[in-house]
C-alpha angles and dihedrals in degrees: 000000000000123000104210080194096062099034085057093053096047097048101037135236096267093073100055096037128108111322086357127127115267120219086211093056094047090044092057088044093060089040095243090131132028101174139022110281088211151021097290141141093223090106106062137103134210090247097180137014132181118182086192148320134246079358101297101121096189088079096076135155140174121191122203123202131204115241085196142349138296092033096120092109092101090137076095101055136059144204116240127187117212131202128242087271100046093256137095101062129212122203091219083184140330101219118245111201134359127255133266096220107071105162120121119278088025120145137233109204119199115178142161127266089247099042086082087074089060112056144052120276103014103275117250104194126195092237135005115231123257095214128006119237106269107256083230089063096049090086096060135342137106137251127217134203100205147153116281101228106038114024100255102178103215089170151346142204119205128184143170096074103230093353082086128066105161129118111303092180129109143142122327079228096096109005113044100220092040096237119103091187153128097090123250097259093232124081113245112288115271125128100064136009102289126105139188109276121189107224099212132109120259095257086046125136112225103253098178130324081236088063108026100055131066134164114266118250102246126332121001126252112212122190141206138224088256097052099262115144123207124186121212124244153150108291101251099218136242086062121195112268098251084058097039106032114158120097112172092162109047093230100119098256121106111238082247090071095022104104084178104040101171095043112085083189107057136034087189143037089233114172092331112030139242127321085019115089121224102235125149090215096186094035099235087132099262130119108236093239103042097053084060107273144005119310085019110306138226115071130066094166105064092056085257139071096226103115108227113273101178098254117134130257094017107219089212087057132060118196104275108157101251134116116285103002088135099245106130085197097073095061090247129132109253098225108118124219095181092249134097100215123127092234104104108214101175132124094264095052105127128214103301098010092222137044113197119207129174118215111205095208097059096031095214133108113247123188128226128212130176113235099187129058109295102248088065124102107254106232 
C-alpha cells in the first residue's frame, strides 16, 4: 500500500504544486491506484457555486462534493478567488475544523451569513465564509480547492469563457491531463437563482470546466454535509428577525425588507417618501404632500394651502370677495391664480375689463364685468 506521506516527502513539494505534476494523478494513470490509501480531502470536486441571487451578491455559496470516501478532513484544505486574470487571490475560507460525513458522494456546504435569507428552508451551511467573493470578480475569475500550506491545487472553476485568462492548471489528482480549462463561457451566477452545477457523477474526473458545468434549470438546490437540501428563492418579507437582523431604526423590520430603514415609521416611501408621512391633514382627500405642501399647499391667499380644485365650497377659502377664491356666490370666475387681487385675468376677461358707473342715488361706485364673450350684446 502507498503512503501519500511519504510519497510527498520523497518527491518534494515543487512537483505537486500549482501547475506541477502530481504523483496521484500519474499513479492512477498508470493504474497503480484506483482509490485513496487513507482518511484525506485530496478526492473531491467543487460540485456547485453561486456569486449572488436576484443580484445581491452578498447572498453566495460553493458546495463541494466527495469523489470517494474518507475525504471529510477538509480542516487541511481552503477555498481561494482569483481574479480575471488569474491574480489578485482571495482566501474565500480556510477551513477550521473537518466534517463528520465522510461517505462517498457527501457534501461540504460554505455559504455566506445572508444567504440564509434566500433559501427553503434557511440555509444551514457547513461552514460561513470568511470573505465573499469580490462582485468585480463575478464576471470572470476562477476558484481553487486547494492545501492550506502549499498551494495544491485539487481542483479549480473557472468562468467568464475568453474574459479569463488566468491559470486553468492544477493536480493530475482529480483531472488526467492536470487543466481544468477552458473556462465555462457564462460569468458566475448572480443575477437570478441559478448556479453553476457540475454535471458529472460523484466518482467523475474533471474533462474540462467548458464541458463539466452547466447552469442549473431553474433554482438552484444546495446541500449540506448532513444531507439537508435548501432551494433557493426570493426572500418573502417580513423575515424572521435572526435572517433579517438589523434594525437601525427600532420599527420591527429588519433593514433587508425596510425600504425606509431610518424611518420607524414607514417600511416603505409610499406617495410621499421616506422620512415624510403620508397624512390628508385637512381631509379633503389629498395627501399633504401631494397637494403641494403641508396641510394641503398652493394658496396663501385664500387663508389655506390647498391649491383650488374646483370643488365648491372650498373648504381652504372662505368667501372673501376676491378673484378665484372658489365661491360661485360673489359673481367671480372660479379659476384660481393664486392672488387676491380684483383684477380678473382669465380667458373671458373683455376689452377694459371694468366699467365704472356712479349712481347718484346710492352714492356709491359699482364695477362691471362682462361676464359673456365680448361680441355679444351686454343685457
Amino acid at each position: 500500500m502507498i503512503n501519500r506521506a511519504v510519497v510527498r516527502r520523497r518527491l518534494g513539494r515543487a512537483q505537486i504544486a500549482r501547475g506541477g505534476t502530481s504523483v496521484f494523478g500519474s499513479l492512477l494513470a498508470m493504474g497503480m491506484w484506483t482509490a485513496p490509501v487513507e482518511a484525506t480531502f485530496h478526492f473531491m470536486q467543487v460540485e456547485q457555486v453561486i456569486g449572488g441571487v436576484d443580484g445581491d451578491v452578498t447572498a453566495q455559496a460553493i458546495q463541494l462534493r466527495m469523489r470517494f470516501s474518507d475525504q471529510h478532513l477538509v480542516d487541511r484544505a481552503r477555498l481561494v478567488a482569483w481574479d480575471a486574470a488569474g491574480e489578485n487571490p482571495i482566501v474565500l475560507i480556510q477551513f477550521p475544523a473537518p466534517v463528520t460525513g465522510r461517505a462517498a458522494g457527501s457534501r461540504v456546504l460554505v455559504a455566506s451569513e445572508n444567504f440564509a435569507r434566500f433559501t427553503d428552508p434557511p440555509i444551514e451551511p457547513d461552514f460561513l465564509f470568511t470573505n465573499l467573493i469580490p462582485e468585480s470578480y463575478l464576471a470572470a475569475g476562477s476558484i481553487t480547492f486547494e492545501t492550506h500550506d502549499d498551494d495544491f491545487i485539487v481542483w479549480r472553476v473557472s468562468w467568464g469563457g475568453a474574459a479569463y485568462t488566468g491559470d486553468t492548471t492544477g493536480a493530475f489528482t482529480n483531472d488526467d491531463d492536470g487543466d481544468f480549462g477552458p473556462p465555462v463561457a457564462v460569468p458566475l451566477r448572480s443575477d437570478d437563482l441559478t448556479s453553476l452545477l457540475f454535471t458529472g457523477s460523484a466518482s467523475a474526473l474533471s474533462s474540462t470546466n467548458a464541458a463539466d458545468y452547466a447552469v442549473t434549470d431553474g433554482a438552484a438546490v444546495f446541500t449540506n454535509n448532513a444531507g439537508q437540501a435548501f432551494t433557493v428563492q426570493i426572500p418573502t418579507c417580513p423575515l424572521a428577525p435572526s435572517l433579517d437582523p438589523v434594525d437601525a431604526d427600532g420599527d420591527g423590520v429588519g433593514e433587508y425588507c425596510d425600504l425606509c430603514a431610518a424611518d420607524p415609521a414607514k417600511i416603505e416611501p409610499g406617495v410621499c417618501g421616506c422620512g415624510v408621512a403620508d397624512v390628508d391633514t385637512d381631509a379633503d382627500g389629498q395627501i399633504d404632500c401631494d397637494a403641494g405642501g403641508s396641510g394641503g399647499g398652493g394658496n396663501p391667499g385664500g387663508g389655506g394651502t390647498d391649491p383650488d380644485d374646483g370643488a365648491d365650497p372650498d373648504p381652504d377659502e372662505p368667501p372673501d370677495g376676491g378673484v378665484g377664491d372658489g365661491d360661485p356666490t360673489d359673481g367671480e370666475n372660479d379659476a384660481d391664480d393664486g392672488t387676491e387681487q380684483g383684477t380678473f385675468t382669465g380667458p373671458r376677461a373683455c376689452g377694459v375689463g371694468m366699467l365704472p358707473m356712479l349712481f347718484a342715488s346710492m352714492a356709491v361706485l359699482m364695477r362691471w364685468r362682462c361676464g359673456r364673450p365680448c361680441s355679444e350684446p351686454r343685457p
